[in-house]
Jmol script that loads the backbone (N, CA, C; Angstrom):
load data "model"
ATOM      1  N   UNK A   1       0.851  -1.182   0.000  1.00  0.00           N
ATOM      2  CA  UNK A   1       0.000   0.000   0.000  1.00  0.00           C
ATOM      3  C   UNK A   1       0.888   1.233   0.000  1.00  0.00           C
ATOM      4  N   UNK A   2       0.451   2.256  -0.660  1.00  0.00           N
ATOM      5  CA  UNK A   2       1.651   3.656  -1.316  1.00  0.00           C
ATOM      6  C   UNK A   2       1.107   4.229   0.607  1.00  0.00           C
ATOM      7  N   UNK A   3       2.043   4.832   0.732  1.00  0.00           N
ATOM      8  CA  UNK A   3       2.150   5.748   1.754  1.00  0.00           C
ATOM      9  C   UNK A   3       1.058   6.875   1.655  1.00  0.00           C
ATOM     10  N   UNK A   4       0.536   7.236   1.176  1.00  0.00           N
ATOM     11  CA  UNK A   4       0.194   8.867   0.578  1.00  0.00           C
ATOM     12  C   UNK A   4      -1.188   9.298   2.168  1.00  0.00           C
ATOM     13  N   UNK A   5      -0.237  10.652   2.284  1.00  0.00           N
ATOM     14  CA  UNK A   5      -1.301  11.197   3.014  1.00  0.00           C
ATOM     15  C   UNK A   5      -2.789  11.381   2.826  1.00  0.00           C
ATOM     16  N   UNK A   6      -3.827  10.991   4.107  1.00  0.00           N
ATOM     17  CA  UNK A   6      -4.850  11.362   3.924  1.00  0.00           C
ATOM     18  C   UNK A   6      -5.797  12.553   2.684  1.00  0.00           C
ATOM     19  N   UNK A   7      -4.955  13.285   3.065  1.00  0.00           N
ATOM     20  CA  UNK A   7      -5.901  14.528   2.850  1.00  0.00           C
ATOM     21  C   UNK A   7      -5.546  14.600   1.011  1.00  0.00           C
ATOM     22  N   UNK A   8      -4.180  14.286   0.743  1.00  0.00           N
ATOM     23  CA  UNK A   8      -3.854  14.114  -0.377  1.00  0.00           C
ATOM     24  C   UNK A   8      -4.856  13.245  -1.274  1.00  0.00           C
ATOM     25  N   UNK A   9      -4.656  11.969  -0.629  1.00  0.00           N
ATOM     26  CA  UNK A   9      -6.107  10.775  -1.405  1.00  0.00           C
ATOM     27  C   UNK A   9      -7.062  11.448  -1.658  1.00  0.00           C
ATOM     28  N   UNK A  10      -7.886  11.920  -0.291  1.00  0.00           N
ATOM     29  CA  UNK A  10      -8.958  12.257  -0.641  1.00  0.00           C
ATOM     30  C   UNK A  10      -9.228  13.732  -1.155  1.00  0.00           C
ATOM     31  N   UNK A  11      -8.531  14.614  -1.420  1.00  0.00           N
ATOM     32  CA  UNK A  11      -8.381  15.176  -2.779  1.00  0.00           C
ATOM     33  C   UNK A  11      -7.829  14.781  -4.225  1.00  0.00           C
ATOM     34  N   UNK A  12      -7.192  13.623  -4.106  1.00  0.00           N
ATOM     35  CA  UNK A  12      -7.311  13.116  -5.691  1.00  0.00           C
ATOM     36  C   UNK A  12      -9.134  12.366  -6.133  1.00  0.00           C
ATOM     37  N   UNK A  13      -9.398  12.363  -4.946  1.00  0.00           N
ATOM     38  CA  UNK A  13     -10.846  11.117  -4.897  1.00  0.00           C
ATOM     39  C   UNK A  13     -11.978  12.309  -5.361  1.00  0.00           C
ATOM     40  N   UNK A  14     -11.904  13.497  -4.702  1.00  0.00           N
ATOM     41  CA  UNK A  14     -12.309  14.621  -4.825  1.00  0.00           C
ATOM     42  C   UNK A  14     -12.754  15.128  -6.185  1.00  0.00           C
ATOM     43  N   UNK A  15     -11.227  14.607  -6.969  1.00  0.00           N
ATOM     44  CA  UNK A  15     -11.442  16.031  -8.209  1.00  0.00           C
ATOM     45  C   UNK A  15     -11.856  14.998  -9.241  1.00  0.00           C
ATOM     46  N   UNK A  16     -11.587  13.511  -9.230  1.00  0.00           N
ATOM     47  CA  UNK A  16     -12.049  12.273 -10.212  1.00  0.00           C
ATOM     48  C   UNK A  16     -13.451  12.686 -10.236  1.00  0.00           C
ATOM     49  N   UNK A  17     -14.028  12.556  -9.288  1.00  0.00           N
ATOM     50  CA  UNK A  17     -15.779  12.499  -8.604  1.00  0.00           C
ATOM     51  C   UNK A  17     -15.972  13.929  -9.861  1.00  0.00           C
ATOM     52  N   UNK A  18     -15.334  15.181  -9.875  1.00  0.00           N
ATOM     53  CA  UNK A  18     -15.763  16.453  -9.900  1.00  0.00           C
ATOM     54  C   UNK A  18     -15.448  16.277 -11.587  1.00  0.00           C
ATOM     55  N   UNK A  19     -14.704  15.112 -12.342  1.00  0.00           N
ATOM     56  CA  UNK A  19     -14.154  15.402 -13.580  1.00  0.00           C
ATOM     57  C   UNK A  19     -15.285  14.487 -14.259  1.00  0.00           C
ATOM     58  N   UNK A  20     -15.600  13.441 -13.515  1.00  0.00           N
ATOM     59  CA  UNK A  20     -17.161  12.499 -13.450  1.00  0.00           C
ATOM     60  C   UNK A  20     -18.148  13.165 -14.057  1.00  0.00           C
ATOM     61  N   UNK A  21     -19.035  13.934 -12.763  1.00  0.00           N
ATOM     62  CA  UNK A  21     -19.762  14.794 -12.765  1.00  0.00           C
ATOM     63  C   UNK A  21     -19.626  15.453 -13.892  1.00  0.00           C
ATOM     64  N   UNK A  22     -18.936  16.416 -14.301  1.00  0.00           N
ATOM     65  CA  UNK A  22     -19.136  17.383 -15.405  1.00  0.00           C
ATOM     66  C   UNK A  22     -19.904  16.954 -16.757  1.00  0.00           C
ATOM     67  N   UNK A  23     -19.730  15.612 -17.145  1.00  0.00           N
ATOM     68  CA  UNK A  23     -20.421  15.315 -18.526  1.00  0.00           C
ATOM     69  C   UNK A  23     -21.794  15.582 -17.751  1.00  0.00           C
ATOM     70  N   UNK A  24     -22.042  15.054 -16.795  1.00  0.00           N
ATOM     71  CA  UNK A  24     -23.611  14.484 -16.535  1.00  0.00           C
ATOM     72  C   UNK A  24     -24.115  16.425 -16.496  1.00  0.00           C
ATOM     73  N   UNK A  25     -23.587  17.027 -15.623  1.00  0.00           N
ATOM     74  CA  UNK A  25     -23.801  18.423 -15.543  1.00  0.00           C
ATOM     75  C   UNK A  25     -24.520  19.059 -16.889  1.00  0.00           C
ATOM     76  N   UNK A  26     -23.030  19.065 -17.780  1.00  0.00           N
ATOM     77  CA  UNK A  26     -23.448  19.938 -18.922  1.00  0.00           C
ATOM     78  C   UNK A  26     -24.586  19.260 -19.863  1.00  0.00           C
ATOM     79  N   UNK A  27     -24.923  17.623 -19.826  1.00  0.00           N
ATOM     80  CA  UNK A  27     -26.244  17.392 -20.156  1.00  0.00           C
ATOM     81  C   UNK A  27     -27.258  17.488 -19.615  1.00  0.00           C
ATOM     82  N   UNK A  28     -27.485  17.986 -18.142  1.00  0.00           N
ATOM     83  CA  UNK A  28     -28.298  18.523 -17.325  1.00  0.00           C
ATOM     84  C   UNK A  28     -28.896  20.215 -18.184  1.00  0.00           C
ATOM     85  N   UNK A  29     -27.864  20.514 -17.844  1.00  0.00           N
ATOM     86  CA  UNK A  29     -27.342  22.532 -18.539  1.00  0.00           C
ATOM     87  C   UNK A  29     -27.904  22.064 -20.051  1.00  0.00           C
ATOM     88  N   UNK A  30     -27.515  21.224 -20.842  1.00  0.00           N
ATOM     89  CA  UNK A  30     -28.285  21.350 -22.341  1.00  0.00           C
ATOM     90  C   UNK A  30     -29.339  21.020 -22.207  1.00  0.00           C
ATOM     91  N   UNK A  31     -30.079  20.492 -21.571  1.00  0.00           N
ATOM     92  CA  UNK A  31     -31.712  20.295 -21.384  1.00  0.00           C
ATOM     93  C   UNK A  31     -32.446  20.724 -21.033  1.00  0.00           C
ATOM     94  N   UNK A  32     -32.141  22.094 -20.332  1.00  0.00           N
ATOM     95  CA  UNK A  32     -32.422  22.479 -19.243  1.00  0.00           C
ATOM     96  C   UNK A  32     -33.158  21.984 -18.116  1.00  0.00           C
ATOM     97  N   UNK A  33     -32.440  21.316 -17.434  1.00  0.00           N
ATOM     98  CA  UNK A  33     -33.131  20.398 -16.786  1.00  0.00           C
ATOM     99  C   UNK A  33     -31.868  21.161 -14.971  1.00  0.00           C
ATOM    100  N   UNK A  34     -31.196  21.944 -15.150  1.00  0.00           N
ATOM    101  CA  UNK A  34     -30.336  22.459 -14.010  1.00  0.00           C
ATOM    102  C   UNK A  34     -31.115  23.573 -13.935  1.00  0.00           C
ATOM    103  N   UNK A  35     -31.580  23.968 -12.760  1.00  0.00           N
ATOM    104  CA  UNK A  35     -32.425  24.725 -11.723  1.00  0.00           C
ATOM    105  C   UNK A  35     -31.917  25.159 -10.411  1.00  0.00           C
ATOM    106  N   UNK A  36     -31.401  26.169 -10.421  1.00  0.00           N
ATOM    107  CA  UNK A  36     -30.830  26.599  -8.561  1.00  0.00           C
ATOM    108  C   UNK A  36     -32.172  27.867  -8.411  1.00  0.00           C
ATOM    109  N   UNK A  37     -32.441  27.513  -7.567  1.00  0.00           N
ATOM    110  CA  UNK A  37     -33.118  28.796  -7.124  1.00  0.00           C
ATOM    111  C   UNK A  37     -32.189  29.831  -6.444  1.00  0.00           C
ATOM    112  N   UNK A  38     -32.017  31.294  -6.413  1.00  0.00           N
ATOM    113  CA  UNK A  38     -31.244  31.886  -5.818  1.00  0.00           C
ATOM    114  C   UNK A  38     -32.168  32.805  -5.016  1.00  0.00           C
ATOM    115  N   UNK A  39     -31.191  32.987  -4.213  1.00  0.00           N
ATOM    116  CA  UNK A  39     -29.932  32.722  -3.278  1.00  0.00           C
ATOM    117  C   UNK A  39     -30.060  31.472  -2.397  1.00  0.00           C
ATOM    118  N   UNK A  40     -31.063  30.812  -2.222  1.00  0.00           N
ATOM    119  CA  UNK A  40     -31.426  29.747  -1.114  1.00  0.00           C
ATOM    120  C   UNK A  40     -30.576  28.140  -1.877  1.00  0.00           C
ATOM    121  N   UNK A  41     -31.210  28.721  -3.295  1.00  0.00           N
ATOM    122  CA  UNK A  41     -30.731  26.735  -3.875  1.00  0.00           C
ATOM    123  C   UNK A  41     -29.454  26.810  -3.752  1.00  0.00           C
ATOM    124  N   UNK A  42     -28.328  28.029  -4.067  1.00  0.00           N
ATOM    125  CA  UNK A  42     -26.877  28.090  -3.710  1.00  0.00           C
ATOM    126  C   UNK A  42     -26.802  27.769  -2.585  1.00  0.00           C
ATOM    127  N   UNK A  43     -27.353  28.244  -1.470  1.00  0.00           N
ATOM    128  CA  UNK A  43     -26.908  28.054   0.025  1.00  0.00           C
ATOM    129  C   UNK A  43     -27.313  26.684   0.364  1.00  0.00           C
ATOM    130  N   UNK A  44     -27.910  26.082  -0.153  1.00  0.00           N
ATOM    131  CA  UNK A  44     -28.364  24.635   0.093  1.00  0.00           C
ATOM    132  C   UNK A  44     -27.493  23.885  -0.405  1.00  0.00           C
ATOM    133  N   UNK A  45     -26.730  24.095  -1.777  1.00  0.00           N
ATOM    134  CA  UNK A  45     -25.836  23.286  -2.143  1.00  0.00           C
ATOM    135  C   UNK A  45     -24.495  23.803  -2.138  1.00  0.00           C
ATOM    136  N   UNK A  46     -24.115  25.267  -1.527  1.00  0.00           N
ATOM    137  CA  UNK A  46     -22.702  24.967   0.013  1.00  0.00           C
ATOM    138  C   UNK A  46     -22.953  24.254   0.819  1.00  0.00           C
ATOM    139  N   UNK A  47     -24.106  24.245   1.300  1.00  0.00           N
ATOM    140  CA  UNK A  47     -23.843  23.360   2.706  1.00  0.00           C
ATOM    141  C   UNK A  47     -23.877  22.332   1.892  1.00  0.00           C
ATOM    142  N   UNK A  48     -24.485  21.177   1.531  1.00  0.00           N
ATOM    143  CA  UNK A  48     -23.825  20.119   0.992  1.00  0.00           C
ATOM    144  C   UNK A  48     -22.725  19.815   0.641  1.00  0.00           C
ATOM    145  N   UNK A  49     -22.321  20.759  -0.070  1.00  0.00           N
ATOM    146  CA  UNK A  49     -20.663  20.681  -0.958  1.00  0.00           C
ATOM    147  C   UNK A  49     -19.834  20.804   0.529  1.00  0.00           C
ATOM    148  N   UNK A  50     -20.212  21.609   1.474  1.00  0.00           N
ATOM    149  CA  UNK A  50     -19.296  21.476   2.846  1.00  0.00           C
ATOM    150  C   UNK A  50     -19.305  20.730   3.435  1.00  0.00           C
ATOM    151  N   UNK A  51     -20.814  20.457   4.167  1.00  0.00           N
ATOM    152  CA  UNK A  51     -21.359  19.686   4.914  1.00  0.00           C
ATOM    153  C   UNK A  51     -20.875  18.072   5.213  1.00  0.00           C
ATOM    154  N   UNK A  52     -21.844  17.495   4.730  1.00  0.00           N
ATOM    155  CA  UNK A  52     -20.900  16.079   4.055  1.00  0.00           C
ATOM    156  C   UNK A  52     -20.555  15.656   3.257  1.00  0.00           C
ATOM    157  N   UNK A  53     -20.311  16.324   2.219  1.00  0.00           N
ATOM    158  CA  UNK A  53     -19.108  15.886   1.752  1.00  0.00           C
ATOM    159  C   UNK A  53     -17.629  16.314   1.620  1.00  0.00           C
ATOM    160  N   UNK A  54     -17.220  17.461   1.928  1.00  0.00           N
ATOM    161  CA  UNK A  54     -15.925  17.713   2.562  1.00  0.00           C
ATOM    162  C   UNK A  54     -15.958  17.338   4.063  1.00  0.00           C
ATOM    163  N   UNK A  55     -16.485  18.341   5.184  1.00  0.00           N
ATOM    164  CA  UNK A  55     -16.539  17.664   6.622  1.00  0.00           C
ATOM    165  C   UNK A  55     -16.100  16.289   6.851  1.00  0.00           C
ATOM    166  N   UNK A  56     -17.458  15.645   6.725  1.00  0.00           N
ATOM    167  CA  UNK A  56     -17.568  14.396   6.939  1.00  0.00           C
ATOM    168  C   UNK A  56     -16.097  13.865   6.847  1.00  0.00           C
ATOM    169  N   UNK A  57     -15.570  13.733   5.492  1.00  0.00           N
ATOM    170  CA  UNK A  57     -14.852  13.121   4.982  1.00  0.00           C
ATOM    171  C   UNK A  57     -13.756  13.360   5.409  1.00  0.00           C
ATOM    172  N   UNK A  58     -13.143  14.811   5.991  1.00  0.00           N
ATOM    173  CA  UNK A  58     -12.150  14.877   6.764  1.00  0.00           C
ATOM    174  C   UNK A  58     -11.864  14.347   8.634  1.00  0.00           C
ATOM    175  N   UNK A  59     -13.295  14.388   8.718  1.00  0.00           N
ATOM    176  CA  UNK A  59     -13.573  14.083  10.209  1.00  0.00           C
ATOM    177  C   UNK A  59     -13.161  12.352  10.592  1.00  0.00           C
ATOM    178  N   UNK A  60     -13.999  11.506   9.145  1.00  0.00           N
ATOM    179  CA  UNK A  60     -13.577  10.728   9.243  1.00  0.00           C
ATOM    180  C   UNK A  60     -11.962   9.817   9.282  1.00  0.00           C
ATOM    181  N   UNK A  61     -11.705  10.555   8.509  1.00  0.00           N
ATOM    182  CA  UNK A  61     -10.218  10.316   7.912  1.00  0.00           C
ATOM    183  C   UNK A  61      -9.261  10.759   9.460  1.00  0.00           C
ATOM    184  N   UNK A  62      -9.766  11.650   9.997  1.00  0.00           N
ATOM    185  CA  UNK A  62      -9.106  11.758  11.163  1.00  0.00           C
ATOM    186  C   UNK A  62      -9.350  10.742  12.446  1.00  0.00           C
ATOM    187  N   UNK A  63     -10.730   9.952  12.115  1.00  0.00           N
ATOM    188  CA  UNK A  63     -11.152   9.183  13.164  1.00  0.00           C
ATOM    189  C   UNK A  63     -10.283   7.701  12.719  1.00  0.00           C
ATOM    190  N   UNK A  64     -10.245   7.440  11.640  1.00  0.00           N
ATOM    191  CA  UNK A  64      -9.187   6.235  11.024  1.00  0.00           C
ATOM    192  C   UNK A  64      -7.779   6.519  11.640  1.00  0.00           C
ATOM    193  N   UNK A  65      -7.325   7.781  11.642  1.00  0.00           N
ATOM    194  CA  UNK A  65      -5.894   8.191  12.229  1.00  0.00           C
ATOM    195  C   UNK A  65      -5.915   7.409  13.980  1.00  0.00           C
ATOM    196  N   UNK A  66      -6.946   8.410  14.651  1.00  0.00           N
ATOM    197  CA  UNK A  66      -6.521   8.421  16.150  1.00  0.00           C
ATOM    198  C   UNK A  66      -7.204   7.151  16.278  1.00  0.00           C
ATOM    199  N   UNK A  67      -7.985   6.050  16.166  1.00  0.00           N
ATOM    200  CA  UNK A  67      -8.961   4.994  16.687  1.00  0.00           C
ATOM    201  C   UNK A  67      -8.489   3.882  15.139  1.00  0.00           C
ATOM    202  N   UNK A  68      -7.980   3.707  14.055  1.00  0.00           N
ATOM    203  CA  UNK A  68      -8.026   2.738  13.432  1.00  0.00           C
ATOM    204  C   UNK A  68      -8.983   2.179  12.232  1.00  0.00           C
ATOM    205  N   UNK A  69      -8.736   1.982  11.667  1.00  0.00           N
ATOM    206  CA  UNK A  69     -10.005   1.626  10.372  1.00  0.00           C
ATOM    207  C   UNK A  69     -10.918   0.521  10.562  1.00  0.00           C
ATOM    208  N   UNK A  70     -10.465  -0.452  11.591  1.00  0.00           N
ATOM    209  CA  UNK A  70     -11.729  -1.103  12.192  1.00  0.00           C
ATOM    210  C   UNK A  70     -12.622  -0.360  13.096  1.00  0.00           C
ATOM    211  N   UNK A  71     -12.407   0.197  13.780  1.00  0.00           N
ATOM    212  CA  UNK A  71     -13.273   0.831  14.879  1.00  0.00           C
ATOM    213  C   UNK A  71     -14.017   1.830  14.394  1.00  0.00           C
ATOM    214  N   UNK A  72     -13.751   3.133  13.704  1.00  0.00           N
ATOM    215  CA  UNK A  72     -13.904   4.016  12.350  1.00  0.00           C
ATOM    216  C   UNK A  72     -15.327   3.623  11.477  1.00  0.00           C
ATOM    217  N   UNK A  73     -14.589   2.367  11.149  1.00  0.00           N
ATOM    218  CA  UNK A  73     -15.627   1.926  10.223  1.00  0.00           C
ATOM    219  C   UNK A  73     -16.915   1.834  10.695  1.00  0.00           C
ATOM    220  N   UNK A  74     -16.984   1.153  11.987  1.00  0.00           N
ATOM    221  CA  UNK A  74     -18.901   1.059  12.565  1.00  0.00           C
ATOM    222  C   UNK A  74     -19.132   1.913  13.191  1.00  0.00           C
ATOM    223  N   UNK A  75     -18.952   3.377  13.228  1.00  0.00           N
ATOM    224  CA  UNK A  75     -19.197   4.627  13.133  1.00  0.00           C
ATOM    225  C   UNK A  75     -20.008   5.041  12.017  1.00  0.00           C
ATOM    226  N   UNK A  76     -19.622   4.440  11.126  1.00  0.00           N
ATOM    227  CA  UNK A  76     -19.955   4.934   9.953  1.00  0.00           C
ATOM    228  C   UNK A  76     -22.120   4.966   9.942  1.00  0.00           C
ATOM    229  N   UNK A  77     -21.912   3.583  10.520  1.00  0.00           N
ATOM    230  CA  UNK A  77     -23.072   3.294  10.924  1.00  0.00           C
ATOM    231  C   UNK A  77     -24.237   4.249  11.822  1.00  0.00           C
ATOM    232  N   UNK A  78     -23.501   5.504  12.184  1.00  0.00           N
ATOM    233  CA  UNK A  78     -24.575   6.345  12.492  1.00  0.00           C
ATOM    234  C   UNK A  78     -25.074   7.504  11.795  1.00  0.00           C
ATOM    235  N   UNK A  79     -24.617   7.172   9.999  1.00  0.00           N
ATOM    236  CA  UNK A  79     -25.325   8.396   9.294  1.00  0.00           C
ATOM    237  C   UNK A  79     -26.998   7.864   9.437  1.00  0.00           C
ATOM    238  N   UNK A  80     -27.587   7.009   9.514  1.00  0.00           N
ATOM    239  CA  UNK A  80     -28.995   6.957   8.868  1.00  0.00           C
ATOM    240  C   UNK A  80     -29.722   7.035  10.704  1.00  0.00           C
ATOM    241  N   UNK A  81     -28.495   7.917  11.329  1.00  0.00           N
ATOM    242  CA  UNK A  81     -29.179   8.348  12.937  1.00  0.00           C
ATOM    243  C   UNK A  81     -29.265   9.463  12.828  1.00  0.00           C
ATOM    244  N   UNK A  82     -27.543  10.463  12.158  1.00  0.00           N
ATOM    245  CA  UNK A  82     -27.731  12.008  12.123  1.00  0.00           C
ATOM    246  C   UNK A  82     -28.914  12.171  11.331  1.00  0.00           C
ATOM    247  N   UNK A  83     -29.089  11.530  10.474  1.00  0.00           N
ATOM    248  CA  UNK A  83     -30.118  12.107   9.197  1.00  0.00           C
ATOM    249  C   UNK A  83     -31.390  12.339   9.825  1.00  0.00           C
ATOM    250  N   UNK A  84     -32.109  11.918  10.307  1.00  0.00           N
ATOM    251  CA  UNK A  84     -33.196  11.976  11.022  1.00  0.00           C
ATOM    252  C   UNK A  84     -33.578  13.154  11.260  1.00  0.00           C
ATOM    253  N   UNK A  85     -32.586  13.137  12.616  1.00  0.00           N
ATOM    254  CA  UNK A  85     -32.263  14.318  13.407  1.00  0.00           C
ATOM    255  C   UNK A  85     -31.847  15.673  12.730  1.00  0.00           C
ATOM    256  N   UNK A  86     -31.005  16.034  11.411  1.00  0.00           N
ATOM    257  CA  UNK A  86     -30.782  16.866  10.544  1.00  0.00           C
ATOM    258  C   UNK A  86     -32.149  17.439  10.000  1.00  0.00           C
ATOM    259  N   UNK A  87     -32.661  16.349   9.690  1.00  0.00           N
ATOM    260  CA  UNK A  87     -33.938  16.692   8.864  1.00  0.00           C
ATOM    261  C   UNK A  87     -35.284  17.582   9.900  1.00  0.00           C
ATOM    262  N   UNK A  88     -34.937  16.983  11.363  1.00  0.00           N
ATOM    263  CA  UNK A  88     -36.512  17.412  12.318  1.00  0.00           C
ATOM    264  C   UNK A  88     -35.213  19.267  12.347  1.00  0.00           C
ATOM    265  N   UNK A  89     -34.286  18.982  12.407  1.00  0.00           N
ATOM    266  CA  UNK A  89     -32.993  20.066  12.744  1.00  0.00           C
ATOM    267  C   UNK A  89     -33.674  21.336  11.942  1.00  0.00           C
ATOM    268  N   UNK A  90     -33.430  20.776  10.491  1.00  0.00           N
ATOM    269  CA  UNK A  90     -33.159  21.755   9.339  1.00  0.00           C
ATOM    270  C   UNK A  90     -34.130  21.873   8.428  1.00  0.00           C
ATOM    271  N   UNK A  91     -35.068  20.890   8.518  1.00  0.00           N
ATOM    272  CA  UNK A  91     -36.389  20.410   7.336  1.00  0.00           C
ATOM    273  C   UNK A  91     -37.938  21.199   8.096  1.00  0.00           C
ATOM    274  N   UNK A  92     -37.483  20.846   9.333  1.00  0.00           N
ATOM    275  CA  UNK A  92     -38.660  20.845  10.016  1.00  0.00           C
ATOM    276  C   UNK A  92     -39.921  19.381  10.578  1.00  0.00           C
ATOM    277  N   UNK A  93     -39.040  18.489   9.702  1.00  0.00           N
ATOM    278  CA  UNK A  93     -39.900  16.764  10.201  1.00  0.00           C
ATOM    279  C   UNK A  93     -39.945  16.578  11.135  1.00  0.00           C
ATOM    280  N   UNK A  94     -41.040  15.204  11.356  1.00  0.00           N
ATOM    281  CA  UNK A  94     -41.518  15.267  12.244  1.00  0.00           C
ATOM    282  C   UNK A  94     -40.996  13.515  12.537  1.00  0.00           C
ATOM    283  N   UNK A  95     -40.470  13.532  13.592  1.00  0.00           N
ATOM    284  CA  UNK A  95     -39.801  12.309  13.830  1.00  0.00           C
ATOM    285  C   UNK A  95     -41.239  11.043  14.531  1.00  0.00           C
ATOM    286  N   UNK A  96     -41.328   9.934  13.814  1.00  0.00           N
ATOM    287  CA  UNK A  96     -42.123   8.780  14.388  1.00  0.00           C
ATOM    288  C   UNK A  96     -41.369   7.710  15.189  1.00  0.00           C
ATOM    289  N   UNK A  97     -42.219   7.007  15.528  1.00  0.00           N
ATOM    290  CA  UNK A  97     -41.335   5.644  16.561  1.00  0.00           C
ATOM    291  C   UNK A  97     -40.321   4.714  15.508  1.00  0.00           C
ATOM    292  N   UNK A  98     -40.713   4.748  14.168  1.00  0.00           N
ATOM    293  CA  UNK A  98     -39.964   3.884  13.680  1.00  0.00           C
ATOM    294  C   UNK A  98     -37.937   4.463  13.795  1.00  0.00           C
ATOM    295  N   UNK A  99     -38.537   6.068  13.617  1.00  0.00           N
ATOM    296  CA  UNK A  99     -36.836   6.903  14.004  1.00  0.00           C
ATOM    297  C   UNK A  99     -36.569   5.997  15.446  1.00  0.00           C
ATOM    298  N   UNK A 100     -36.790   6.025  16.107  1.00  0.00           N
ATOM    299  CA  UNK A 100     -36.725   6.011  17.496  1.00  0.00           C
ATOM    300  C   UNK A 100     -35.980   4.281  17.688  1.00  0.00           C
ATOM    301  N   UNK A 101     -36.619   3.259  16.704  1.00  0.00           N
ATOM    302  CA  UNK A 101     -36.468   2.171  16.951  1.00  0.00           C
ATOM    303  C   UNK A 101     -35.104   1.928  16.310  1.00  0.00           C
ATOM    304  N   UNK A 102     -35.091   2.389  15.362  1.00  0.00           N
ATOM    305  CA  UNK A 102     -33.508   2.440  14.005  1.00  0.00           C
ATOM    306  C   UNK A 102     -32.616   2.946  14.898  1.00  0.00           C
ATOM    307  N   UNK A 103     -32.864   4.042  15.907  1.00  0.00           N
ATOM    308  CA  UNK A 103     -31.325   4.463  16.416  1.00  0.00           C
ATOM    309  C   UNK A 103     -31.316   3.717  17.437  1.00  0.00           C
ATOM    310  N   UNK A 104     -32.471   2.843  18.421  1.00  0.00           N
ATOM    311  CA  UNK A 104     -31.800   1.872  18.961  1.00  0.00           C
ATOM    312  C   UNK A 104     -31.547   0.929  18.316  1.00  0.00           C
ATOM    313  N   UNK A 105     -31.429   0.356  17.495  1.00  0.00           N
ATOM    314  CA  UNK A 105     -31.171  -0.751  16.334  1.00  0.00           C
ATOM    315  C   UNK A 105     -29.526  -0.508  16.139  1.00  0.00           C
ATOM    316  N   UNK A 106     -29.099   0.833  15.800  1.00  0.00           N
ATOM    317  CA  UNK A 106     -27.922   1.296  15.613  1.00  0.00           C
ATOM    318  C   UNK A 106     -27.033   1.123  16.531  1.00  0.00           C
ATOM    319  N   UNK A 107     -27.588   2.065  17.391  1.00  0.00           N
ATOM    320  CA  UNK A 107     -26.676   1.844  18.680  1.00  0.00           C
ATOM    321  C   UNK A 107     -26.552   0.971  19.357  1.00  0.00           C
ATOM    322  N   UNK A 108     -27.581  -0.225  19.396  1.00  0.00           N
ATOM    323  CA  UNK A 108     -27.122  -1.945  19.666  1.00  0.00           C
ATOM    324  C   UNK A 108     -26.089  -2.445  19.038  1.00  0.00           C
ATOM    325  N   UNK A 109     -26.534  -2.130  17.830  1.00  0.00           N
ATOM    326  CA  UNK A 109     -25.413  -2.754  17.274  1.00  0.00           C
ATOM    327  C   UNK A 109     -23.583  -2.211  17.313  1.00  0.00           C
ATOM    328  N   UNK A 110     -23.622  -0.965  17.059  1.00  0.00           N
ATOM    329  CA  UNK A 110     -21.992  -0.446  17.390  1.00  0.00           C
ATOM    330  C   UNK A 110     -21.852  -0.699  19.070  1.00  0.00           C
ATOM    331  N   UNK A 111     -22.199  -0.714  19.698  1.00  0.00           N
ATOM    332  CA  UNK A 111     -22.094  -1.456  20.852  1.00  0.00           C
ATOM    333  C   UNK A 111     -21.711  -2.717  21.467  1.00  0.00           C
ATOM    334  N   UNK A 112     -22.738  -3.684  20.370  1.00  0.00           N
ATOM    335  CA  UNK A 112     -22.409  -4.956  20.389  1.00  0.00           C
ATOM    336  C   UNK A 112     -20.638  -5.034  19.772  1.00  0.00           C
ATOM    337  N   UNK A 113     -20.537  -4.406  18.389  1.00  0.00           N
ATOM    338  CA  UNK A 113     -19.338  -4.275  17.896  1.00  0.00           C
ATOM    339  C   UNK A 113     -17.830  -3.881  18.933  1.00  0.00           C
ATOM    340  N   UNK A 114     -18.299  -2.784  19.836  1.00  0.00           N
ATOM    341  CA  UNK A 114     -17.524  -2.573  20.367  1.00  0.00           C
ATOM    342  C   UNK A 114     -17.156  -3.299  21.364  1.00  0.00           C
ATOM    343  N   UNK A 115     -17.790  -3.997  22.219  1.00  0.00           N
ATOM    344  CA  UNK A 115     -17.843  -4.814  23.284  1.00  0.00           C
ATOM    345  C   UNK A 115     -16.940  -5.982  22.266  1.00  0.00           C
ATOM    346  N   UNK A 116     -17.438  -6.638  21.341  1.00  0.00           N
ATOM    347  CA  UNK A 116     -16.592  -7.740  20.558  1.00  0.00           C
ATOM    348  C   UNK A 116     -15.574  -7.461  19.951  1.00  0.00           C
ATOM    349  N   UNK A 117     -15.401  -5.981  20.332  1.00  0.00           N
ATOM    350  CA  UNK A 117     -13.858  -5.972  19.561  1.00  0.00           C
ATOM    351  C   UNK A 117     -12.938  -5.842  20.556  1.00  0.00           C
ATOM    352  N   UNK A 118     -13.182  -5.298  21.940  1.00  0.00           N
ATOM    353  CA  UNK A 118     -12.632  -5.341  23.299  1.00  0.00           C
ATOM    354  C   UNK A 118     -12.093  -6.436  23.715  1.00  0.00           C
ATOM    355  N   UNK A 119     -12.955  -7.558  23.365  1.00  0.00           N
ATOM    356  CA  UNK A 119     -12.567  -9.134  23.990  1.00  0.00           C
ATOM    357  C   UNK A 119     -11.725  -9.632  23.152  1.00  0.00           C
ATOM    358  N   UNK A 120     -11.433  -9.377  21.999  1.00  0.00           N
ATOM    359  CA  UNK A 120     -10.985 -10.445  20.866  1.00  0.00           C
ATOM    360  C   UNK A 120      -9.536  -9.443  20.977  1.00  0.00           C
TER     361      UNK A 120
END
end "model"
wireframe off; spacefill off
backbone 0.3
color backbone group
């Protein structure tokens, strides 16, 4: 495995994704089928473009550093907990029992994980 710093990778991973994207874009743009509303649809898609997918991705990459890429990894397992919660946050939803049951579902489980990775 090449040595290469974090932050390096995931800016080469970065600009592939961004060189990707562009065909699909400009056949979006010839169809007109690309729509931002302004000023709000911009500010909706900084925070995305920040949010998670830069953030995230550095946060993580730092959690692989100090804790390891096994442990890291079933972390990962609590995006479909933030999301919820983002959405009652930022959307205004309205959270039901089934939210309620998924994040104990979640958190059993990275739990269970962690406890079995303690012993072994």
């Amino acid at each position: 495995r090449p040595q290469v710093p974090g932050l390096v990778f995931f800016s080469a991973l970065a600009m592939v994704a961004c060189l990707v994207s562009l065909p699909l874009l400009a056949i979006e743009v010839a169809q007109g089928a690309f729509v931002v509303k302004a000023p709000q649809g911009w500010l909706i898609l900084l925070y995305v473009a920040i949010g998670p997918s830069i953030l995230s991705q550095l946060f993580f990459m730092r959690s692989v550093e100090l804790i390891g890429p096994g442990r890291a990894g079933v972390f990962v397992n609590l995006v479909p907990v933030f999301a919820p919660i983002l959405a009652v946050l930022i959307l205004g939803e309205q959270l039901a029992l089934y939210h309620g049951v998924a994040l104990l579902l979640v958190l059993g489980g990275i739990f269970i994980a962690e406890r079995l990775a303690k012993r072994a």
